[in-house]
N, C-alpha and C positions, 0 to 999 in steps of 0.2 A: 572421287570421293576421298577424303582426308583420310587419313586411319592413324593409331596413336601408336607407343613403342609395342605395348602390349598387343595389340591385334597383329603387329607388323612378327612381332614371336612366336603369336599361335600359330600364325599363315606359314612361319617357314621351319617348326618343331616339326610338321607334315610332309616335309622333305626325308627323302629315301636316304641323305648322307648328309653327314655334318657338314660337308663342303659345301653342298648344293641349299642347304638350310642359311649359312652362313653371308651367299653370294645373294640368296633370297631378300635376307633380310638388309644387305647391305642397299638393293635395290630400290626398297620399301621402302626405308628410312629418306634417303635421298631422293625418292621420289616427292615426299612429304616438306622438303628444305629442313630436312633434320640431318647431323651428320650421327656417326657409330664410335662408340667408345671400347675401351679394355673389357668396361665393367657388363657394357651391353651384351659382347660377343662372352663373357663369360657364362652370364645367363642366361645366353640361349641355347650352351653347351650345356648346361646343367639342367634346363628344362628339356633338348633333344633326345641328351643321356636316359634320365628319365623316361619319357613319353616312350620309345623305343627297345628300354629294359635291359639295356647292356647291363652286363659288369660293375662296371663304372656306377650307374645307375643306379642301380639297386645299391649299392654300396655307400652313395646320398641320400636314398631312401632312408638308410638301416641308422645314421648317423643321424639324420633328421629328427627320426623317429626317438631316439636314444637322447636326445638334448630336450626333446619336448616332455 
């Protein structure tokens, strides 16, 4: 079954490590005959950071929130 970039991010934000999120996604993609960009792996860092509540995280949160 096909899946798009977005479901291919949610599937691997549910990874325990941003490494293993990252190999996730890479897999996903290519499984689909799509390949992975800068911009891709940035955003999945930024939704993992997030989802997971690091530092980091909350600190896009707070920034988000403050431009909105």
């Amino acid at each position: 079954m096909p899946t798009n970039e977005a479901q291919n991010i949610a599937a691997a934000v549910e990874c325990d490590t941003l490494r293993d999120a990252e190999l996730l996604f890479r897999a996903l993609q290519h499984a689909n005959d799509r390949g992975t960009t800068e911009s891709l792996y940035a955003e999945l860092e930024r939704r993992w950071e997030i989802h997971h509540g690091t530092q980091f995280g909350q600190w896009l949160e707070k920034v988000a929130a403050d431009q909105s």
